[in-house]
C-alpha positions in Angstrom: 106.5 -4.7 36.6 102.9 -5.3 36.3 100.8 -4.2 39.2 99.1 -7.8 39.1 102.9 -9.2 39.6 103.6 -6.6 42.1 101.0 -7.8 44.4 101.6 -11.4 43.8 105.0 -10.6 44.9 104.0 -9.0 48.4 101.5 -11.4 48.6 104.4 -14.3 48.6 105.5 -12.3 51.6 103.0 -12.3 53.5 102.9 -16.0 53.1 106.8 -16.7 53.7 106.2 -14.3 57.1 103.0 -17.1 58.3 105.4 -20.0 57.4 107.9 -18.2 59.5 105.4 -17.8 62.1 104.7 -21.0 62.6 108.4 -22.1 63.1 108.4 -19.8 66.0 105.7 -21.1 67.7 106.9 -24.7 67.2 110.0 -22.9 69.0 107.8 -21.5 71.9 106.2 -25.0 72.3 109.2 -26.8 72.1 111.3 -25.2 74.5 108.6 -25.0 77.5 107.9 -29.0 76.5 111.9 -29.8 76.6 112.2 -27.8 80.1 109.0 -29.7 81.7 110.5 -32.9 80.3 113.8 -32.3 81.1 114.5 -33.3 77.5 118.0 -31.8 76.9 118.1 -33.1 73.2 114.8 -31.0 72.7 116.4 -28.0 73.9 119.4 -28.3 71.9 116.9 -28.6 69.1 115.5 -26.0 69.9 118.7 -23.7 69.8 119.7 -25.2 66.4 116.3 -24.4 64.9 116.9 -20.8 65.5 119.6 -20.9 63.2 116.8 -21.7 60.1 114.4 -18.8 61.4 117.2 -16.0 61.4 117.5 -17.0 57.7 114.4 -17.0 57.1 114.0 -13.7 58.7 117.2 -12.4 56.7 115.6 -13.5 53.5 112.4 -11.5 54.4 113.8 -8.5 54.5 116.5 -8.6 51.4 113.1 -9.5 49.3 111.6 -6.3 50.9 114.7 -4.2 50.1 114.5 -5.5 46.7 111.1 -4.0 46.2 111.5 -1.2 47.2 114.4 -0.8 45.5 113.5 -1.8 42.1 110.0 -0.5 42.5 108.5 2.5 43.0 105.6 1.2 45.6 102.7 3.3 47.0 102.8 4.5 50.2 100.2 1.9 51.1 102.3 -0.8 49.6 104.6 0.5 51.7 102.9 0.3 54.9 102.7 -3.3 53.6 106.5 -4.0 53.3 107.3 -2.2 56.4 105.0 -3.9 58.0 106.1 -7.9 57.0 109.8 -6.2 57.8 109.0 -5.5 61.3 106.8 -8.3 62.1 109.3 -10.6 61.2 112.2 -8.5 63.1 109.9 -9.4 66.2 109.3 -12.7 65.2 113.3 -13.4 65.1 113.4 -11.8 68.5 110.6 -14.1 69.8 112.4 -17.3 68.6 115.7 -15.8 70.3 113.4 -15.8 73.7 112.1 -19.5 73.1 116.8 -19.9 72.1 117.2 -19.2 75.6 115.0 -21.0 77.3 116.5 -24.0 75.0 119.9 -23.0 77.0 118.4 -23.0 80.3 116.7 -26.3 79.4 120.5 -27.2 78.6 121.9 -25.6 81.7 119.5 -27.4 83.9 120.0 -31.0 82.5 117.9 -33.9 83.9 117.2 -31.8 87.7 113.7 -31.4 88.7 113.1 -27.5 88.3 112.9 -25.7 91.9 109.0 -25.5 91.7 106.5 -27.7 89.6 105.8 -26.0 86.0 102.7 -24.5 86.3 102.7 -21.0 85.5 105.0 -21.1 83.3 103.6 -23.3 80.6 100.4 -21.5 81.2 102.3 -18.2 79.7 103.9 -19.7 77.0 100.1 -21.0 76.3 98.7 -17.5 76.1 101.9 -16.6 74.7 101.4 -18.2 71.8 97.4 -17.4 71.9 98.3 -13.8 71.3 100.4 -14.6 68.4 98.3 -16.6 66.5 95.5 -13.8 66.8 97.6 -10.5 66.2 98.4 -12.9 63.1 94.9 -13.3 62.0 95.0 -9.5 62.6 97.5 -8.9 60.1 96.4 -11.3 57.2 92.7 -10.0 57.9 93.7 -6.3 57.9 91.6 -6.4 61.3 92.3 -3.0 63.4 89.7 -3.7 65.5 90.8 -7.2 66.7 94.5 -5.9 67.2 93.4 -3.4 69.4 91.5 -5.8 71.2 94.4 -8.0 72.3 96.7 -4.4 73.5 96.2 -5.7 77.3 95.6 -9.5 76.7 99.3 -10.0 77.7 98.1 -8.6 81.5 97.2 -12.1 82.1 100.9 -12.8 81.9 102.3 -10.0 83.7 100.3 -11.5 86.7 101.9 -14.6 86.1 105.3 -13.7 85.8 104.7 -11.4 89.1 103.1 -14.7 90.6 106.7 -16.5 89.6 108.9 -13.9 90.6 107.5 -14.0 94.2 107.2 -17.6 95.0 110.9 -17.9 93.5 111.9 -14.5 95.3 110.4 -16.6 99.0 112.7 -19.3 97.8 116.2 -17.9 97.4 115.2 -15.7 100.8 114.5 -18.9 102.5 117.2 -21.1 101.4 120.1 -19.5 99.4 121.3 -22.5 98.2 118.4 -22.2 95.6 119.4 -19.2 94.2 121.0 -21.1 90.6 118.3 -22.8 90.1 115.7 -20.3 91.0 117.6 -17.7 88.5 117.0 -19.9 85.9 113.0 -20.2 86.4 112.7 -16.4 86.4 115.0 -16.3 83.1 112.4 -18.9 81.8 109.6 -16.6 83.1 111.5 -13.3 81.3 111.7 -14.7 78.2 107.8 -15.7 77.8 106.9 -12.4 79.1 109.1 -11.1 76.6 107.4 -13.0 74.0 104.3 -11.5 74.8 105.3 -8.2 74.6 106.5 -8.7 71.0 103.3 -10.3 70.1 101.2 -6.9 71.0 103.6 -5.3 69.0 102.5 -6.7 66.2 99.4 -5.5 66.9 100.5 -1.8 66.7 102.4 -2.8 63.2 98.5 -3.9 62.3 97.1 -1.0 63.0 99.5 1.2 61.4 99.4 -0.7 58.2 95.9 -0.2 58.1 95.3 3.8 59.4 99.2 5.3 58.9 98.3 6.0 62.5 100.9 4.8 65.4 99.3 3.5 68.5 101.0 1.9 71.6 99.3 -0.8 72.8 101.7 -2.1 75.3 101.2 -0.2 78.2 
């Protein structure tokens, strides 16, 4: 295969893995939106959609088996297909996350949540900040700007400690609340979760670019 097709090729990737992007931050918007607006139809959505981004995902990595299979790619082109691999193995796991808050959305049905939705939506919000730049990251071959973003998701670890408390004074205070407290702090997991896998795109970035490993999620 020509080199000029070869890199068309991973280039086509790289493009299927921002289109596959983008459905999981539609996901991550979605679900917080269906649980504010106790929209149960737009949390089953939701759960469907994830069916069309673990195929996409699936698809992703048989085309990156195939070149390296019927290739024989430098180790920088490599770094490359391990690199769209993994991203979009955390991608699929950050659309399972926004899944399950379509299923507490679900399990909650038209009820007022325990507590007003204000932190929450605030960490899906930065959630989805942090992807979109770790992204830009990636496409730009940025180092600099992934390792920038290692302790952005702090801001949500504050918040999710922030949830977990008011919800802990809750279920102390009234036990009664406990259901419906459990499922906030579910909520709250999963977008903490989501942040996580974010910054570890941002070590993927970095290793594509230096061959060096770096944990940025400390």
């Amino acid at each position: 295969m020509p080199r000029e097709t070869f890199d068309e090729q991973l280039k086509e990737l790289e493009q299927e893995l921002l289109a596959m992007s983008e459905l999981v931050d539609r996901a991550i918007d979605r679900s917080v939106k269906a649980l504010a607006e106790r929209d149960i139809e737009l949390s089953r959505q939701v759960i469907k959609d994830d069916e069309a981004i673990n195929q996409v995902q699936h698809d992703i990595e048989e085309k990156c088996l195939v070149l390296i299979a019927t290739q024989q790619p430098l180790a920088s082109d490599l770094r490359v297909i391990f690199a769209v691999a993994n991203i979009a193995t955390e991608l699929e796991r950050m659309a399972d996350h926004a899944k399950g808050i379509g299923q507490i959305g679900v399990l909650m049905g038209p009820r007022e949540p325990l507590k007003p939705l204000i932190d929450i939506p605030r960490m899906a919000k930065k959630g989805r900040w942090i992807l979109e730049r770790e992204l830009e990251a990636f496409v730009n071959r940025d180092v600099e700007l992934a390792r920038s973003l290692g302790g952005e998701d702090d801001e949500i670890d504050r918040l999710y400690d922030q949830v977990f408390r008011e919800l802990l004074i809750f279920m102390m205070d009234d036990p009664r609340t406990i259901t419906r407290a459990t499922y906030l702090l579910w909520v709250a997991h999963n977008l903490e979760r989501i942040a996580d896998r974010a910054i570890n795109i941002g070590e993927r970035v970095v290793f594509l670019v230096t061959g060096k490993v770096e944990e940025h999620n400390v």
